[in-house]
Residue, then its C-alpha position, 0 to 999 in steps of 0.5 A: x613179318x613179325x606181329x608188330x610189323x603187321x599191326x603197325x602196317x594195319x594201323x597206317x593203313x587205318x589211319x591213311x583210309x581214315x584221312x582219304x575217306x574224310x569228307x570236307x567241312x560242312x558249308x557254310x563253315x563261317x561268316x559269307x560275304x556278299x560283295x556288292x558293285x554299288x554304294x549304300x543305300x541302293x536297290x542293290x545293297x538294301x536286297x543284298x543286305x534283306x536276302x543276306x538276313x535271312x540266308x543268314x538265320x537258315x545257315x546259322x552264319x553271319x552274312x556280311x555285306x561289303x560295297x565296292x562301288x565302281x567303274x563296271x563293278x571292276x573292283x568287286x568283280x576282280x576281288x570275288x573272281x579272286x576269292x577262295x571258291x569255298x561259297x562263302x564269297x559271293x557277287x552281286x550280279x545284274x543288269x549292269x553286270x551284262x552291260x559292262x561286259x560289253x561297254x567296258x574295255x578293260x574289265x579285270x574278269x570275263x563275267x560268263x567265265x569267272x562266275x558261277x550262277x547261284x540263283x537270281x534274288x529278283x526284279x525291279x521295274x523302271x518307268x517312264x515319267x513326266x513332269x505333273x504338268x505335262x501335256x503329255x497325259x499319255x504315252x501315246x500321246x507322247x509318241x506322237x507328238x515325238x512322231x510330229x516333231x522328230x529330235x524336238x523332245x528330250x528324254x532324261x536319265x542317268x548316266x550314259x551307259x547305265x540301265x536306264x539310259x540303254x533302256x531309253x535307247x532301245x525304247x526310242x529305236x523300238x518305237x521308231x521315234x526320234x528323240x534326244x537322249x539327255x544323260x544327268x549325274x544322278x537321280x536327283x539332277x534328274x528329277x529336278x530338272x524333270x519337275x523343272x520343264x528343262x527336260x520332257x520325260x525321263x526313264x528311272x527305276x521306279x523305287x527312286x522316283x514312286x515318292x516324287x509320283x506319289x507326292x503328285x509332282x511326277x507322273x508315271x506314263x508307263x512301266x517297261x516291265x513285262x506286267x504292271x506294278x504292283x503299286x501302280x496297277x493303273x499304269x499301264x506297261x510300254x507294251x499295253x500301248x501295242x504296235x511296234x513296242x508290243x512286245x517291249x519289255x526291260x526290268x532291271x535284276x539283282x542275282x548272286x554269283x561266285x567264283x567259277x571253280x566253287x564245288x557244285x554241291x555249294x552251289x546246289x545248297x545255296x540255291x535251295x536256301x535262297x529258293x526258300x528265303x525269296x518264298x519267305x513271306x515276311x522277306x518278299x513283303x521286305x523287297x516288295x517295299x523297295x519295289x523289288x519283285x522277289x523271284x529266284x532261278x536255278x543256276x542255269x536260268x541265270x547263265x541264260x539271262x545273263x547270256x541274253x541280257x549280254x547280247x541284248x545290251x551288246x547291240x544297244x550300246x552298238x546301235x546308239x553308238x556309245x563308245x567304250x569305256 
């Protein structure tokens, strides 16, 4: 073997362990997209866009945040489960993420399969409302008087199969009370026929309806939440009234997901920089305006809620008997 051959070899060799030992780029490498299943303006997209800020500022990229509203979050769902699994494709996931598994035939991605969990971003409570003239100055008074008349009182609330409405649904079962479920097209049909008399209470997020009871023209009973809200604390939770509801509790959630084959040392940082971004004081006092509960988890936690809330909601919509979309 000449010398030429021999430094021409050691060279290739050089260069061909340059190339193996090379390391992937840095993440994030450019802009991250969160694609949110919902329209403008929501709980939904103002924490996706308030956590995407300051994700943002600490990884030094833009964050961008695109809604895809639809059936099931099919379109947002099936775009993300698609998306290079690099970590600059995110989903918002939550509540309603659990529900359509089960409620929706044909969804183009198996949530639990196509995702992986990054971190939950937080929680929101939904309350039981009554007109302010309503003779129900309690819960338990409403309980009764659902008791004394079964199938007379009617609770409101948005679409059927939303959070709400399966809210409503394990509420009067839990209970055991008999009470007609009214779905309307939105909040605001909702809360106009509520302030109206045309419907005796009505189960909501709490943030689309704190202005109606702030003004005096709703009245919060209860919130379904595990502890009182922050900006009612004289409300009292569904469970402070004890008996069979003693240990109701539903809140709805925000998380972020991505596609299930995404490396899990992206996974692990974007955790780490969510768990410091929802610490951040100036952002849960942003959340907290939305009445957002600003909270994360490890992906782990969030496989478990997601799982739990799946089989939660599964037998809601079973018992209530809500055909399938």
């Amino acid at each position: 073997m000449t010398l030429d051959r021999r430094t021409f070899l050691a060279a290739a060799a050089a260069t061909f362990g340059s190339f193996a030992g090379a390391q992937p780029a840095a993440f994030p490498s450019k802009p991250i997209r969160i694609v949110v299943p919902f329209g403008p303006g929501g709980i939904a997209d103002l924490t996706a866009r308030a956590v995407g800020r300051k994700l943002g500022e600490q990884l030094g990229q833009g964050v961008i945040v695109e809604n895809r509203p639809g059936a099931g979050g099919a379109g947002a769902g099936d775009m993300v489960a698609r998306a290079e699994p690099d970590g600059h494709t995110l989903l918002l996931v939550s509540n309603g993420t659990a529900v359509s598994a089960t409620l929706f035939k044909n969804l183009p991605f198996d949530a639990r399969k196509d995702f992986a969990p990054v971190s939950l971003l937080g929680t929101f409570d939904m309350a039981l409302v009554v007109p302010q003239t309503s003779r129900f100055k309690s819960l338990a008074d409403l309980l009764a008087a659902a008791k004394a008349q079964p199938g007379k009182l009617n609770l409101a609330t948005v679409n059927i199969g939303s959070t709400q409405n399966l809210a409503a649904e394990l509420f009067k079962s839990t209970a055991g009370v008999d009470l007609q479920v009214v779905p309307f097209n939105g909040t605001p049909a909702l809360v106009t026929a509520l302030r109206a008399g045309e419907v005796d209470a009505a189960v909501e997020i709490l943030g689309p309806v704190k202005p109606q009871i702030a003004a005096k023209a709703l009245r919060a009973l209860a919130v379904m939440g595990e502890k009182r809200a922050s900006g009612l604390p004289d409300v009292p939770t569904v469970a402070d009234s004890g008996g069979a509801l003693a240990h109701f509790h539903v809140s709805s959630w925000n998380a972020l997901a991505v596609p299930a084959e995404t490396p899990r040392e992206v996974i692990a940082k974007l955790n780490r920089e969510l768990v410091t971004a929802l610490n951040d004081t100036g952002l849960r006092k942003t959340l907290a305006e939305i009445d957002v509960d600003a909270r994360s988890s490890t992906p782990e936690q969030l496989a478990a809620l997601l799982a739990s809330e799946t089989r939660r909601w599964a037998d809601v919509i079973a018992r209530a008997n809500i055909q399938r979309q």
